[in-house]
C-alpha positions as CSV (number, residue, x, y, z in Angstrom):
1,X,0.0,0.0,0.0
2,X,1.5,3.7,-0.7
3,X,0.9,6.3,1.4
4,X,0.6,9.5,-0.2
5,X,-1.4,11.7,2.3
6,X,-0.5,11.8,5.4
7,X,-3.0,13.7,8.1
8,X,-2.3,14.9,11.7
9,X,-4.5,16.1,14.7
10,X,-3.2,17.3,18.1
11,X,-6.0,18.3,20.4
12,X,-5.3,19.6,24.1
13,X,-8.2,20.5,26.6
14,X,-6.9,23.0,29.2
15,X,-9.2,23.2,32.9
16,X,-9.4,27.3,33.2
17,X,-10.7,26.9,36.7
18,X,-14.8,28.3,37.5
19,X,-15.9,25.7,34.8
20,X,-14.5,26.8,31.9
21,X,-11.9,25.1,29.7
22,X,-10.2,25.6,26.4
23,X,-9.6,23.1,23.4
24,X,-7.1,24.1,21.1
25,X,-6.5,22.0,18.1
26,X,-4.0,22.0,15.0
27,X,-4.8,19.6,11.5
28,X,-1.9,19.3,9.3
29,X,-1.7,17.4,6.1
30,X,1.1,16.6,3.9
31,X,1.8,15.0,0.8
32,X,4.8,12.6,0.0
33,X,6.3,10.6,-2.5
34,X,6.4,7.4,-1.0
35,X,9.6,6.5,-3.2
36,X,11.3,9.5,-1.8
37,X,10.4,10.1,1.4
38,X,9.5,8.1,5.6
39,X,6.0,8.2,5.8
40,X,7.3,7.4,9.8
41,X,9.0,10.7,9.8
42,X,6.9,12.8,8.3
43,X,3.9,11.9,10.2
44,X,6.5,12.5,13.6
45,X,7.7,16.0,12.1
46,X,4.1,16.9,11.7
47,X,2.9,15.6,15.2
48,X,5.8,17.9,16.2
49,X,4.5,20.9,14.0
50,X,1.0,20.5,15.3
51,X,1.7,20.3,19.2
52,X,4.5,23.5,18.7
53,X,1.4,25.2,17.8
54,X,-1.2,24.4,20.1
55,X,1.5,25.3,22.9
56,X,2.6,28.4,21.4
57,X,-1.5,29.5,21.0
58,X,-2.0,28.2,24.4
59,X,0.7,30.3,26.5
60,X,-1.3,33.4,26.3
61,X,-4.4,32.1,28.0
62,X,-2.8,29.8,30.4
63,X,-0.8,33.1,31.8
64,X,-3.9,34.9,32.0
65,X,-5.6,32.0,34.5
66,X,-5.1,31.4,37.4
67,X,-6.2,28.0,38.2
68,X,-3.7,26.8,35.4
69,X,-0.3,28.9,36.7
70,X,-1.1,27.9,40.2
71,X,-2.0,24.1,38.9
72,X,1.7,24.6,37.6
73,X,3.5,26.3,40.4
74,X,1.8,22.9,42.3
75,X,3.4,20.9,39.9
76,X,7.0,22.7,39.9
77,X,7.2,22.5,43.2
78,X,6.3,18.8,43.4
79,X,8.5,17.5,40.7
80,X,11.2,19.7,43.0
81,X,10.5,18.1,46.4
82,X,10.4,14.2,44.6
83,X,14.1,15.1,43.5
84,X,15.4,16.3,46.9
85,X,13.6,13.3,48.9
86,X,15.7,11.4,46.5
87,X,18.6,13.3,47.1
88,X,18.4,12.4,50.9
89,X,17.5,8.3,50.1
């Protein structure tokens, strides 16, 4: 079988806190010549393309809430604590 279109989603649902949320998505779709080119690697370069762009579209909104930059201070200083308790093992 050739492959000749290749199509990519990336979806991400983001918890604003007060019941709302956001859902960003990015479709890509590219065309190869299977003689020439990965179908493997193209589909993880445009994976890579798509969630690069949900992020980057994201950043704004997430610094404007804050349930998510708490949620992530949380997280910071979790991932931080796990490392020194291991430190001290």
């Amino acid at each position: 079988m050739e492959i000749k279109t290749i199509a990519v989603t990336y979806t991400r649902k983001f918890n604003l806190g007060d019941y709302e949320s956001l859902e960003l998505s990015c479709s890509l779709w590219g065309q190869i010549d299977p003689a020439e080119e990965d179908a493997q690697g193209t589909t993880q370069f445009l994976f890579q393309q798509a969630k690069n762009s949900v992020k980057e579209a994201a950043i704004p909104v997430i610094k404007a809430s804050n349930h998510q930059m708490n949620k992530a201070k949380m997280y910071k200083h979790s991932a931080t604590n796990q490392f020194d308790e291991l430190d001290n093992f």
